[in-house]
TIKE-418082 format. One record per atom (N, C-alpha, C, CB): residue number from 1; atom name; x, y, z. Coordinates in steps of 0.02 Angstrom, whole numbers, plus 32768, in hexadecimal, padded with zeros to 4 digits. Glycine has a CB too. Example, Ala and Ser with C-alpha at 12.3 -4.5 7.8 and 13.67 -1.06 7.14 Angstrom:
! TIKE-418082
1, N, 8294, 7EE4, 8186
1, CA, 8267, 7F1F, 8186
1, C, 8294, 7F5B, 8186
1, CB, 8235, 7F20, 81C4
2, N, 8282, 7F90, 8162
2, CA, 82AC, 7FCB, 8165
2, C, 8285, 8002, 818A
2, CB, 82C0, 7FE2, 811E
! end
This chain:
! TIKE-418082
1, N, 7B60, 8715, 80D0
1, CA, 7B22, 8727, 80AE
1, C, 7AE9, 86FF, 80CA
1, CB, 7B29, 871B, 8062
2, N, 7AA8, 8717, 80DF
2, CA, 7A7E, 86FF, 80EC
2, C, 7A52, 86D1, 80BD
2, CB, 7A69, 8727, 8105
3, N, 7A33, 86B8, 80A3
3, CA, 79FC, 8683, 807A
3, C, 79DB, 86CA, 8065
3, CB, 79C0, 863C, 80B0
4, N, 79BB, 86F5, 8088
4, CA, 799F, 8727, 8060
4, C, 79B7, 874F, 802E
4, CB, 798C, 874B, 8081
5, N, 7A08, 875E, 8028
5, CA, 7A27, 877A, 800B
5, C, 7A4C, 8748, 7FCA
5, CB, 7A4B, 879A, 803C
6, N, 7A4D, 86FA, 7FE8
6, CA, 7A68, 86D9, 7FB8
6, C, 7A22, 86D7, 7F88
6, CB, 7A8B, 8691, 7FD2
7, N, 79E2, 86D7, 7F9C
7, CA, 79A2, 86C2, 7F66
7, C, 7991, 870F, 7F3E
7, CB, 794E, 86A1, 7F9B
8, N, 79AF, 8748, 7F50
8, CA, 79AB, 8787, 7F34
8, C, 79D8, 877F, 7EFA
8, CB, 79BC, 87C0, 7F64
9, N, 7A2B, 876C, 7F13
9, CA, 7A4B, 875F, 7ED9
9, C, 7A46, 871C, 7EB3
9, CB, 7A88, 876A, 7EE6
10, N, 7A33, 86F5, 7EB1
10, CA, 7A0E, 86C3, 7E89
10, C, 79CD, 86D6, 7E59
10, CB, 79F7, 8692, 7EBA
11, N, 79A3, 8707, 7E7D
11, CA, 7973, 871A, 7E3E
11, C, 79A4, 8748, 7E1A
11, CB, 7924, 8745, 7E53
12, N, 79C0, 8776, 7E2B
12, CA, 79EB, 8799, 7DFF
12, C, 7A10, 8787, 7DD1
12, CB, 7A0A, 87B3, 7E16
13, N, 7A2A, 8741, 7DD0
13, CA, 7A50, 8700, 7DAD
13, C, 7A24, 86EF, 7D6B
13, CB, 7A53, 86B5, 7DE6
14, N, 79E8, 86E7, 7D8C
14, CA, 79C5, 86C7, 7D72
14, C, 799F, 86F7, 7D24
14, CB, 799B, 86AF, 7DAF
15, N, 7986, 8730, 7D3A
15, CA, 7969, 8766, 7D38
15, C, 799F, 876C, 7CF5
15, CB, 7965, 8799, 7D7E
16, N, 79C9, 8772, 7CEE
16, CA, 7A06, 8782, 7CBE
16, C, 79FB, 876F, 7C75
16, CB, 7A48, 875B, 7CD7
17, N, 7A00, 8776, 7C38
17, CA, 7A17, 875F, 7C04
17, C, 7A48, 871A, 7C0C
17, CB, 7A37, 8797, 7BE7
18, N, 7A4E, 86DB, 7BD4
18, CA, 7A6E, 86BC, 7BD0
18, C, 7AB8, 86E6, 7BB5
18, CB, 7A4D, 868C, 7BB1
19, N, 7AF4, 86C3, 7BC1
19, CA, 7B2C, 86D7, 7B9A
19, C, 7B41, 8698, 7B4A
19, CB, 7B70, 86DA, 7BDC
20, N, 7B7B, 86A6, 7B3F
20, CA, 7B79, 868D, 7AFB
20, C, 7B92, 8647, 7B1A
20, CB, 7BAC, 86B7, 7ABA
21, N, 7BCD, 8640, 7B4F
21, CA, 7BD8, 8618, 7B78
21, C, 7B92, 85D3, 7B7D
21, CB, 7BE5, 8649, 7BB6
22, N, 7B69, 860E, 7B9E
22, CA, 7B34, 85D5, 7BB7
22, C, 7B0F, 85C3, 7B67
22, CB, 7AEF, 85FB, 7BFD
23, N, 7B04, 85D9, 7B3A
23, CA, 7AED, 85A6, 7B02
23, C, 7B0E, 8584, 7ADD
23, CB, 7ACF, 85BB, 7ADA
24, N, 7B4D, 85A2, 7AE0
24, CA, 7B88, 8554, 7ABB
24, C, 7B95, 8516, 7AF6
24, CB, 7BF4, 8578, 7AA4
25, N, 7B75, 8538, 7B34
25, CA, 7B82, 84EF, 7B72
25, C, 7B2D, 84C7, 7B63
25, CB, 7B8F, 8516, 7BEC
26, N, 7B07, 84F9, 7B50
26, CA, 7AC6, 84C2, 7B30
26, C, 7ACE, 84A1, 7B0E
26, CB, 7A94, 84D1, 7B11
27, N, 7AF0, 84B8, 7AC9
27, CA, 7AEB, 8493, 7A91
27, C, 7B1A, 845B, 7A8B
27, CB, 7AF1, 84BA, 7A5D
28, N, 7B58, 8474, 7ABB
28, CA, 7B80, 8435, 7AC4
28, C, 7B78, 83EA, 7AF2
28, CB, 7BB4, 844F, 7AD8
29, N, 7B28, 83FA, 7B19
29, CA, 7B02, 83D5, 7B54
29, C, 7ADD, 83A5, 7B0F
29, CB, 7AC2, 8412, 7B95
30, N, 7ACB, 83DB, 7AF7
30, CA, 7A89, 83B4, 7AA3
30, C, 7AC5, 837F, 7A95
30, CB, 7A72, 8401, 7A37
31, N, 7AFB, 8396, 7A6D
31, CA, 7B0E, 8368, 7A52
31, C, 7B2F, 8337, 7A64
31, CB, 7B1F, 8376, 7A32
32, N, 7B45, 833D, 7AAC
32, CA, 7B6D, 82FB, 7AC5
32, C, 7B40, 82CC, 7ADF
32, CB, 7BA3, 8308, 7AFE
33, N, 7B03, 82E2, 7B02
33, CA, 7AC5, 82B2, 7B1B
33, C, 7A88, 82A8, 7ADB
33, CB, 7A9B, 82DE, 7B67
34, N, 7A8F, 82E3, 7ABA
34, CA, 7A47, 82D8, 7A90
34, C, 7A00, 82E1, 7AB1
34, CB, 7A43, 828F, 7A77
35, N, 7A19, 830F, 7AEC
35, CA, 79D2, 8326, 7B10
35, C, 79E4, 8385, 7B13
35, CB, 79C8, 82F7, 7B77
36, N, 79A6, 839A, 7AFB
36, CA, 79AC, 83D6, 7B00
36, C, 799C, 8400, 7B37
36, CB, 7993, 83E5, 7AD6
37, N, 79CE, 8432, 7B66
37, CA, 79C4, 843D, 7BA5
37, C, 7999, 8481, 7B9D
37, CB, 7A07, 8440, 7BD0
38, N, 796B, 84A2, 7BB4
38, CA, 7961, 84E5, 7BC2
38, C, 79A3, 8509, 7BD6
38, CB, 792E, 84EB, 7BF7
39, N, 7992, 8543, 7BA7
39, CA, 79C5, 8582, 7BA3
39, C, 79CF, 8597, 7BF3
39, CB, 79A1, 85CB, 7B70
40, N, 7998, 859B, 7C05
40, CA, 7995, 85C6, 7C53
40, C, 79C6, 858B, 7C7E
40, CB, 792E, 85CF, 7C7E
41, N, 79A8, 855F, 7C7B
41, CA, 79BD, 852D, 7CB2
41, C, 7A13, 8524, 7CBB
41, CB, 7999, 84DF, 7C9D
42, N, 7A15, 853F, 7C5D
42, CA, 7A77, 851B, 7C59
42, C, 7AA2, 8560, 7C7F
42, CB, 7AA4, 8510, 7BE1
43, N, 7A77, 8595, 7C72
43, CA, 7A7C, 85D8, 7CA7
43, C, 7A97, 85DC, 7CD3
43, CB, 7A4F, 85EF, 7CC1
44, N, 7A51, 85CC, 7D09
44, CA, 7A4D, 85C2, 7D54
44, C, 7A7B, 8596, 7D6A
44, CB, 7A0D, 85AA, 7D6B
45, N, 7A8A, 8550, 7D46
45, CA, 7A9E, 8513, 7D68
45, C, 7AFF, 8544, 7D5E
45, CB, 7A80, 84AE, 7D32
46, N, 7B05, 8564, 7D0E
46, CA, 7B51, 8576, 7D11
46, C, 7B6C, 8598, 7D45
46, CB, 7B65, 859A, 7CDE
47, N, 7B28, 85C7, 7D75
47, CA, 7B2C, 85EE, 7D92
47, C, 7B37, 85E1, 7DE6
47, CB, 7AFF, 860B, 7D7B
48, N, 7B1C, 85B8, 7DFE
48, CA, 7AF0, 8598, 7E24
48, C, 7B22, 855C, 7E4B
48, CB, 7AB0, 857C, 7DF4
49, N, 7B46, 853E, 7E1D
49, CA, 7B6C, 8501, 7E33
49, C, 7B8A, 8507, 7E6F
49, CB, 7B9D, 84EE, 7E05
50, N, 7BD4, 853B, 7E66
50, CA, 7BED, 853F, 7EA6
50, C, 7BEA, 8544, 7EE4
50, CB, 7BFF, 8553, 7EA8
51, N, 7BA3, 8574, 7EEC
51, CA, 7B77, 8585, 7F0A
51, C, 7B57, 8530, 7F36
51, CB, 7B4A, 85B0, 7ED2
52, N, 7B4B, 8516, 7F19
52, CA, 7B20, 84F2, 7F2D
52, C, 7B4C, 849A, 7F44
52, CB, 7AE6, 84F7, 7EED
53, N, 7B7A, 84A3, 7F26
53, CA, 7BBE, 8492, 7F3F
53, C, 7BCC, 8492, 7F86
53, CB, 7BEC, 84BD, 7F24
54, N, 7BCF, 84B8, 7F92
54, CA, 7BE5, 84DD, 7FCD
54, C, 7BAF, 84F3, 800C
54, CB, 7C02, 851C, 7FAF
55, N, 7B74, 84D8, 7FE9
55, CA, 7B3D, 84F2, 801C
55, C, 7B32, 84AE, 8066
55, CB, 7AE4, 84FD, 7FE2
56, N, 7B2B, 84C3, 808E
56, CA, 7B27, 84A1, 80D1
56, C, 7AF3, 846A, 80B6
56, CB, 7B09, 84D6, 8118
57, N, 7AC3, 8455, 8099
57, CA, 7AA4, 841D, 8090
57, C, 7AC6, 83E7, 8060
57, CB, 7A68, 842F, 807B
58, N, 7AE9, 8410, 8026
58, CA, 7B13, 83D8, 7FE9
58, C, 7B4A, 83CB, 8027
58, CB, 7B3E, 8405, 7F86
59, N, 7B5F, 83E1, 8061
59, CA, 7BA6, 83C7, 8090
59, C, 7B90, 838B, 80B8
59, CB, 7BC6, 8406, 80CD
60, N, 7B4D, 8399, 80E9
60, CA, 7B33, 8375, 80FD
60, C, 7B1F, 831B, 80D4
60, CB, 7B09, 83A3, 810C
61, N, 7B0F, 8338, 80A7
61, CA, 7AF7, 82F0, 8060
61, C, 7B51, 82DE, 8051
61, CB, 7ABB, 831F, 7FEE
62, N, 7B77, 8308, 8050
62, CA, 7BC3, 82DA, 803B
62, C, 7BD4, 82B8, 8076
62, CB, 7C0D, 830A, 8025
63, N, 7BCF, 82CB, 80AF
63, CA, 7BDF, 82B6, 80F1
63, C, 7BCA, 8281, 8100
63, CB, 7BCD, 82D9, 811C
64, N, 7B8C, 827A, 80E3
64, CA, 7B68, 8235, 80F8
64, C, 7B63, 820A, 80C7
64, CB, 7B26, 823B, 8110
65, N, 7B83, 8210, 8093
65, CA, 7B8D, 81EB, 8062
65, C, 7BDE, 81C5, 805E
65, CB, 7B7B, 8217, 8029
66, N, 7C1A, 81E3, 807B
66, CA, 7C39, 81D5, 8099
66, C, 7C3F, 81B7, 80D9
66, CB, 7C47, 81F3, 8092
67, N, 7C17, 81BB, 810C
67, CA, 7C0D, 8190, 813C
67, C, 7BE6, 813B, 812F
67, CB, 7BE8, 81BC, 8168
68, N, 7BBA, 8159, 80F8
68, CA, 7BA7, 8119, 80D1
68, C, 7BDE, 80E0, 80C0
68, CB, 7B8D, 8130, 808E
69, N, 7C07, 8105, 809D
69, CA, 7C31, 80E6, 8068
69, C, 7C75, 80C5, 80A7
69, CB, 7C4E, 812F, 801F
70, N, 7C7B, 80F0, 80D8
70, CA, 7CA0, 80D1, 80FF
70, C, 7C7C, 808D, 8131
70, CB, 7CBC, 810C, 8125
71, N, 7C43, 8095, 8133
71, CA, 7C22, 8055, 8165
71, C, 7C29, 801D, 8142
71, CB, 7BD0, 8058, 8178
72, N, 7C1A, 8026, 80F6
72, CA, 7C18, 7FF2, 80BE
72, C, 7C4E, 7FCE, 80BA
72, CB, 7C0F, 800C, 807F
73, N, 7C9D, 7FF3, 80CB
73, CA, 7CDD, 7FE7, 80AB
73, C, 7CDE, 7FBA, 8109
73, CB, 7D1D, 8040, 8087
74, N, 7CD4, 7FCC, 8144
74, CA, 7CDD, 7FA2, 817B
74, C, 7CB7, 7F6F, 8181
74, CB, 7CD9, 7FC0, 81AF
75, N, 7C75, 7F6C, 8170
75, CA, 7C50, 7F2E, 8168
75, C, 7C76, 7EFF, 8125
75, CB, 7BFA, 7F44, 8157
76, N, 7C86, 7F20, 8102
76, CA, 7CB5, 7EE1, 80CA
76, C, 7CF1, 7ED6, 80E3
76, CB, 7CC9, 7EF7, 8075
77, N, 7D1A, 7EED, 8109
77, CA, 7D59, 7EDA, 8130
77, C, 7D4A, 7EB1, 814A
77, CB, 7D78, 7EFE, 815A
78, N, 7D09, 7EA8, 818A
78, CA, 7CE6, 7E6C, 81B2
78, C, 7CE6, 7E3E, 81A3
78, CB, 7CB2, 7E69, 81BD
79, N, 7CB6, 7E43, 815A
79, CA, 7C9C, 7DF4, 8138
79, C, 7CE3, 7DF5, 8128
79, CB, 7C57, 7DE8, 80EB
80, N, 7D15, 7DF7, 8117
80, CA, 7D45, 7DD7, 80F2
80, C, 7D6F, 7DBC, 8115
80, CB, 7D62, 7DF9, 80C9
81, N, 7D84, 7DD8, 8159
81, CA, 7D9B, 7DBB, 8191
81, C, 7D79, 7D7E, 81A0
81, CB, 7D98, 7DE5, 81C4
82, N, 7D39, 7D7F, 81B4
82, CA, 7D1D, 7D54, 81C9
82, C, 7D13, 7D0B, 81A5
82, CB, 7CEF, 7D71, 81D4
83, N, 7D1E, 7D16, 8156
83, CA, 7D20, 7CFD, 811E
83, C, 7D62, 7CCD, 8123
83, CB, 7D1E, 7D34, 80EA
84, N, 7D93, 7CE5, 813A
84, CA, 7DD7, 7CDD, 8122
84, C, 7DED, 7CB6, 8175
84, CB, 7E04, 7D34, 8105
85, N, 7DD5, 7CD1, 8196
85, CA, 7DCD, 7CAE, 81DC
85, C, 7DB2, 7C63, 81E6
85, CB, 7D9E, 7CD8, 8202
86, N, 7D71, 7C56, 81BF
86, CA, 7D53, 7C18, 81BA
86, C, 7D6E, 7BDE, 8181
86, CB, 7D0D, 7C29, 81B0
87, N, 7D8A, 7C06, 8157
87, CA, 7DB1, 7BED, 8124
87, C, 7DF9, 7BC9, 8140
87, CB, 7DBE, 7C2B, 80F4
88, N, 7E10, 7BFA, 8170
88, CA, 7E52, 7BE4, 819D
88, C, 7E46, 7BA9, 81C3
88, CB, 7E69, 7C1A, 81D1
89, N, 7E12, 7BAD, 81E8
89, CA, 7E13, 7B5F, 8216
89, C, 7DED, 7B27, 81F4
89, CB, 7DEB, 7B65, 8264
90, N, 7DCC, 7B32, 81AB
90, CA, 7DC0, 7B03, 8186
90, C, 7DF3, 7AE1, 8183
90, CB, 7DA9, 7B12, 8152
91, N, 7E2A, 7B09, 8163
91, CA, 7E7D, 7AF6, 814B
91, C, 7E9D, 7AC1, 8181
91, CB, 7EB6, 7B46, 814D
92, N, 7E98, 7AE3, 81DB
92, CA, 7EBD, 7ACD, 81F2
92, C, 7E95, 7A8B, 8213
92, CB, 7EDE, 7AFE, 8213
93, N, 7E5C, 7A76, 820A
93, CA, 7E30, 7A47, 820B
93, C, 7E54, 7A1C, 81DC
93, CB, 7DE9, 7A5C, 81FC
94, N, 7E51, 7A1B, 8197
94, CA, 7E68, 79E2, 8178
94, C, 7EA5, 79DD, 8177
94, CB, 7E55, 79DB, 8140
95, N, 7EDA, 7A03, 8190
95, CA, 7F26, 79F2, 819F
95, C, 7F32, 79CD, 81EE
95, CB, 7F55, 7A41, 819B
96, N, 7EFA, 79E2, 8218
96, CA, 7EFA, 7995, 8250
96, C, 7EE3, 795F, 8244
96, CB, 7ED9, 7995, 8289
97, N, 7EB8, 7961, 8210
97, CA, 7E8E, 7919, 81F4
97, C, 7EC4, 7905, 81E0
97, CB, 7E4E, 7916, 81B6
98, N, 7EEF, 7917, 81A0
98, CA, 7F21, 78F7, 8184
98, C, 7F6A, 78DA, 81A1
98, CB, 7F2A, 791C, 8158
99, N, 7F65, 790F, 81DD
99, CA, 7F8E, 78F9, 8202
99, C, 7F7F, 78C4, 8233
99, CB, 7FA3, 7927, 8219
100, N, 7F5D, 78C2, 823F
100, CA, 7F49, 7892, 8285
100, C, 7F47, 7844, 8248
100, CB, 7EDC, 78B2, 82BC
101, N, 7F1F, 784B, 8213
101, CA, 7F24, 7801, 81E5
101, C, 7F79, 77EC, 81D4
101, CB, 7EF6, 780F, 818D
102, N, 7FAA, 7829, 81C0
102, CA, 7FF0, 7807, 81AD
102, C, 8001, 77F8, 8200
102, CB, 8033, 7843, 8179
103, N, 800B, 7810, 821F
103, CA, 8022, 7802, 8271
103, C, 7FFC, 77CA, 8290
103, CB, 8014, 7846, 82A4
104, N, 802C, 7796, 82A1
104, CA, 8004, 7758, 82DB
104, C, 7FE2, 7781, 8308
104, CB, 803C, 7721, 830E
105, N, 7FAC, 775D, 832C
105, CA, 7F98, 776C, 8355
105, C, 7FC4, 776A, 83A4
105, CB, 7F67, 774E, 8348
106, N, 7FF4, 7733, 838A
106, CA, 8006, 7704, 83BD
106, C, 8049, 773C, 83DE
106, CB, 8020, 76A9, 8398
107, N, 8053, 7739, 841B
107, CA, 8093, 7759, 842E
107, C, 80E0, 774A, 841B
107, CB, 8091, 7755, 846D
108, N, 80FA, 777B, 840A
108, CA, 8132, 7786, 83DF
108, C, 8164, 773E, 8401
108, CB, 8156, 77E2, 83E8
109, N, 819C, 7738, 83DA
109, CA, 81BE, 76E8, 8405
109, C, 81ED, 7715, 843D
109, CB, 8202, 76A1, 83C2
110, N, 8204, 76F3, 845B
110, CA, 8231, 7709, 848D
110, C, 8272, 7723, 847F
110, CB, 823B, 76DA, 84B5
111, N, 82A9, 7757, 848D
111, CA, 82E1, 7763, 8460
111, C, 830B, 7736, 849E
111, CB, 82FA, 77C0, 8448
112, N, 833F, 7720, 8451
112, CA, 8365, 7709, 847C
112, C, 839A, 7720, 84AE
112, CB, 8377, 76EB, 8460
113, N, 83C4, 76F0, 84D4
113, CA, 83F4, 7715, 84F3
113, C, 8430, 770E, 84D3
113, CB, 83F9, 7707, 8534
114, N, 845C, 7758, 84E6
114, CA, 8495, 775F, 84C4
114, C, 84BB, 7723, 84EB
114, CB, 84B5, 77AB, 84C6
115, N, 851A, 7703, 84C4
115, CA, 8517, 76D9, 84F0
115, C, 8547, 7702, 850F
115, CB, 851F, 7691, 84E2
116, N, 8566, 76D8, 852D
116, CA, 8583, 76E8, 8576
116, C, 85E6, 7700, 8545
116, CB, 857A, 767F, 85C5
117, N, 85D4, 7730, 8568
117, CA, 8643, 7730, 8554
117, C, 865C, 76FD, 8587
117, CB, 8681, 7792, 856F
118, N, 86A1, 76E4, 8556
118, CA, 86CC, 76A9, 857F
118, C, 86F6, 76CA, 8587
118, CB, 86E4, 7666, 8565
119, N, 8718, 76DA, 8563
119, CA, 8767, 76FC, 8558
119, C, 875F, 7754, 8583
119, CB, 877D, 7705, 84E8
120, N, 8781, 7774, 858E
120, CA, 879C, 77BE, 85A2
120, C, 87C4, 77CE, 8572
120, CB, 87C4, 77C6, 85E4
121, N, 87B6, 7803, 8555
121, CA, 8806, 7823, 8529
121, C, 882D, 783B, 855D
121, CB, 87FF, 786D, 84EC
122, N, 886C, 7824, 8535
122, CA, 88A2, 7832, 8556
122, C, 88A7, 7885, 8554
122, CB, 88E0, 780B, 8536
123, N, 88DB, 7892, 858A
123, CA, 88CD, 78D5, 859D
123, C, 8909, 78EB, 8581
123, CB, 88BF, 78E7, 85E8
124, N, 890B, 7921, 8558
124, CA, 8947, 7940, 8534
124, C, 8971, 796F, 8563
124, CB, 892C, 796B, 84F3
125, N, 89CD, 7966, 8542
125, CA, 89E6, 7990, 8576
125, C, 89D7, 79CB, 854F
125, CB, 8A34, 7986, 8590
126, N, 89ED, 7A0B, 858E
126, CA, 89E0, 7A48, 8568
126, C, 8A2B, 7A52, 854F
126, CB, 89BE, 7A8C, 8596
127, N, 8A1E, 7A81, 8503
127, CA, 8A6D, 7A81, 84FA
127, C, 8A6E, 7AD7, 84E4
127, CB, 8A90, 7A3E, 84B1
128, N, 8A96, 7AEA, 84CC
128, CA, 8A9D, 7B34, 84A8
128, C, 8A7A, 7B3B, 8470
128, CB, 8AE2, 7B48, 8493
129, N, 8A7E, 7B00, 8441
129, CA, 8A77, 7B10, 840D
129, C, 8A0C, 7B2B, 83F3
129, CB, 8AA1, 7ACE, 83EC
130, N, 89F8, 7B15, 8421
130, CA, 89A8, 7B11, 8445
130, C, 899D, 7B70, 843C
130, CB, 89A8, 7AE7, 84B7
131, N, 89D0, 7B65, 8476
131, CA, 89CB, 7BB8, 849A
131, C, 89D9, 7BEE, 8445
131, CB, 8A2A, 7BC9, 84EB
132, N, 89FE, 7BDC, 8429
132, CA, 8A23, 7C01, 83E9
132, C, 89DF, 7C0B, 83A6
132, CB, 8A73, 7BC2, 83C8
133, N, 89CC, 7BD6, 83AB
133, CA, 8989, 7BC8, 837A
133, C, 8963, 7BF6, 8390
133, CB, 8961, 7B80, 837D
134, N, 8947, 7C0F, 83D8
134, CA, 8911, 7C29, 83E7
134, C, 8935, 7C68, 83EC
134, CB, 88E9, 7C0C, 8420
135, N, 8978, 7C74, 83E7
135, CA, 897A, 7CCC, 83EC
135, C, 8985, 7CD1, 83A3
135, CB, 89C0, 7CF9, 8422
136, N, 898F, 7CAE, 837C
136, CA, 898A, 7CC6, 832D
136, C, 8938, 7CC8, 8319
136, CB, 89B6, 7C89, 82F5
137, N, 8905, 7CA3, 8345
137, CA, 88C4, 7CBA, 8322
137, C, 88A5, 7CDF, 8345
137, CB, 8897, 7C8C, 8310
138, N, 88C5, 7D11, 8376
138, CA, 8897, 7D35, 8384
138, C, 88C7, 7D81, 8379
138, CB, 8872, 7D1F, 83CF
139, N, 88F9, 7D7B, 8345
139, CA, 891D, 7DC3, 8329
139, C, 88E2, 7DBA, 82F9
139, CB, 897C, 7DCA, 8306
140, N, 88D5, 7E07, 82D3
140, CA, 88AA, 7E23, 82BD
140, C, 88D9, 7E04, 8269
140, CB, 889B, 7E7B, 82DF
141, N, 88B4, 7DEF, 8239
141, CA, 88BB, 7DDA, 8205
141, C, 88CE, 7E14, 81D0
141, CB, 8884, 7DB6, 81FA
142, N, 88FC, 7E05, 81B0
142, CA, 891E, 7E36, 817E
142, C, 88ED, 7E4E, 8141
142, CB, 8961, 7E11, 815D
143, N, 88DB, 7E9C, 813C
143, CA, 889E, 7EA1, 810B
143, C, 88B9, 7EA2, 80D7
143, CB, 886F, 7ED9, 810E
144, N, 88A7, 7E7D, 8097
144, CA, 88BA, 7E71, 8058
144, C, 88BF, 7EAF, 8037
144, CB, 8890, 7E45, 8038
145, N, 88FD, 7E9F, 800E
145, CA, 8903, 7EF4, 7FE6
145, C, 88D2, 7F00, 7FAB
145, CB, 8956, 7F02, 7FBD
146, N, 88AF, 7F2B, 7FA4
146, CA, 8881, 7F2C, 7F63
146, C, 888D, 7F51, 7F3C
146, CB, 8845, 7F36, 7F67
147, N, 887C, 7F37, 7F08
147, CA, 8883, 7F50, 7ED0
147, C, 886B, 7FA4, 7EB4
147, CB, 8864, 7F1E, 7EB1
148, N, 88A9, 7FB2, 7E96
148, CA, 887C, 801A, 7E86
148, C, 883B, 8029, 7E60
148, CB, 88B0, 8054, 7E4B
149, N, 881F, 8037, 7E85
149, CA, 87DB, 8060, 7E66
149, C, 87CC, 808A, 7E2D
149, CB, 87CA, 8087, 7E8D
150, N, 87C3, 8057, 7DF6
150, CA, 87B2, 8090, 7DB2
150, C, 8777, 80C2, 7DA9
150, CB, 87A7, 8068, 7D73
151, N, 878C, 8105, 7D9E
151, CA, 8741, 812F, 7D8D
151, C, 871A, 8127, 7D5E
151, CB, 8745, 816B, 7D82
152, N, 86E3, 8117, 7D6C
152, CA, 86A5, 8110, 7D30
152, C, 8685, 815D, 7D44
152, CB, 865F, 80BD, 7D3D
153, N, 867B, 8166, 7D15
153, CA, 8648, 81AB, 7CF6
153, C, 862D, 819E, 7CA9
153, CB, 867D, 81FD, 7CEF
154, N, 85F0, 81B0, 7CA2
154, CA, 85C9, 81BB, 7C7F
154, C, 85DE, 81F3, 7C46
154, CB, 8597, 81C5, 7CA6
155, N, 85F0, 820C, 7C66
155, CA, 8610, 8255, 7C23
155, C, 8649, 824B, 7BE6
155, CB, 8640, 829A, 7C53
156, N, 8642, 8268, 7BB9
156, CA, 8679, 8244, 7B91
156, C, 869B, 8263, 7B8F
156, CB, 8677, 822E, 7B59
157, N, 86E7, 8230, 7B83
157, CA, 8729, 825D, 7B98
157, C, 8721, 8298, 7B4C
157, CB, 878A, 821D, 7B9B
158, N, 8752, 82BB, 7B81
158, CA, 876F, 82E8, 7B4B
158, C, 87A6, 82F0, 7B19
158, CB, 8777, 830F, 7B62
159, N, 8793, 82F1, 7AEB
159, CA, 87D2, 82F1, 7AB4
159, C, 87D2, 832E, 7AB0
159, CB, 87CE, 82CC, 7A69
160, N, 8824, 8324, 7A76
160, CA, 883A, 837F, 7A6B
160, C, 8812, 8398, 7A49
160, CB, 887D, 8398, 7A46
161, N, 87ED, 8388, 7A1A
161, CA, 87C7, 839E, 7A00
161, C, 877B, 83C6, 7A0F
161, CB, 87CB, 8377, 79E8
162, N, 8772, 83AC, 7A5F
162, CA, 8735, 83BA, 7A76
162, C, 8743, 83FE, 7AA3
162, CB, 8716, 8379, 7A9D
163, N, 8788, 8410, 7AA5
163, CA, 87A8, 842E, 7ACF
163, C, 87C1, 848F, 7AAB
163, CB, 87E8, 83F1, 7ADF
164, N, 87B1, 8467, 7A72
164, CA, 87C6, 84B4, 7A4E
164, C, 878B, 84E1, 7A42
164, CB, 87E8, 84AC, 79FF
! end
């Protein structure tokens, strides 16, 4: 539809009688605000809304009211980063202060040396019984027998009685 044809059917809208609709939506405007609207206007506007909804200038105004609302929401991500950033090396500022005061300045002492071995262990003969140990731990271990599995259900049993 062209603008010429939408402003033809808009006077025609307009041009119209109220319905019963549009004066119980007045009187119900009166009494919830306590301002009394023109009959015509509660009309046009009942008429009119979707319309105007939907028209290329109310899209344009949501569009950029949304682009608004998104610049707003990345500039407050910023400051808060940036916030939380300066806040961080405040932190790690007074955890080197505090550290550097409990810690000498002075270089750590020297570690000592381990001492020296005197002795060698004696060297074991090999025997069977060595060999026997290590083929019993590497057979696969006997899986324990378990115990039978009782059914739980939610339903209640049935008696004879439930049965007749």
């Amino acid at each position: 539809m062209s603008s010429t044809e939408n402003a033809k059917n808009y006077r025609e809208t307009a041009a119209k009688d109220a319905t019963d609709l549009h004066r119980n939506f007045a009187k119900w405007i009166e009494e919830q605000t306590g301002y009394t609207p023109d009959l015509k206007t509660v009309q046009i506007v009942c008429s009119l809304r979707m319309d105007f909804q939907k028209s290329d200038d109310n899209q344009k105004h949501l569009a950029q009211r949304k682009a608004e609302a998104a610049a707003r929401k990345k500039k407050a991500a910023a400051e808060k980063r940036a916030r939380l950033e300066a806040q961080l090396k405040k932190l790690q500022a007074e955890l080197s202060e505090e550290t550097a005061a409990v810690e000498p300045a002075s270089k750590p002492a020297p570690k000592k040396a381990a001492p020296a071995r005197t002795r060698k262990a004696p060297v074991k003969a090999a025997t069977s019984a060595p060999a026997e140990t290590a083929a019993q731990s590497e057979a696969p271990a006997q899986p324990k027998a378990r115990a039978p599995r009782t059914r739980r259900t939610t339903a209640p049993k049935k008696t004879a009685e439930s049965t007749k």
